[in-house]
C-alpha positions, 0 to 999 in steps of 0.5 A: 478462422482466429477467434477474437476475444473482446473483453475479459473478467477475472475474478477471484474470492481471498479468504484469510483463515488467519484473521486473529494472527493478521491482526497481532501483528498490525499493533505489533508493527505500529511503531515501525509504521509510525517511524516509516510515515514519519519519515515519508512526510519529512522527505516529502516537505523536504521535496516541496521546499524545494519546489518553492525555492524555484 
């Protein structure tokens, strides 16, 4: 007889011993992530324009 399974959990628990170093580098990379955002939200007006002009 096959057994049917109905509905599955899964669950899992991240601990991060280097919280410190994470950090570091999150204002490290604030420049490249602003460069990157400005960059998105220009392709992004671009795209928008274009669906204006339609």
């Amino acid at each position: 007889m096959p057994v049917e399974i109905k509905e599955l959990i899964i669950r899992a628990n991240i601990v991060d011993s280097n919280d410190s170093n994470y950090e570091s580098q999150i204002e490290g990379n604030s420049k490249e992530k602003q460069e990157i955002i400005a960059a998105c939200v220009a392709q992004v007006l671009k795209i928008l324009e274009r669906k204006q002009e339609r």
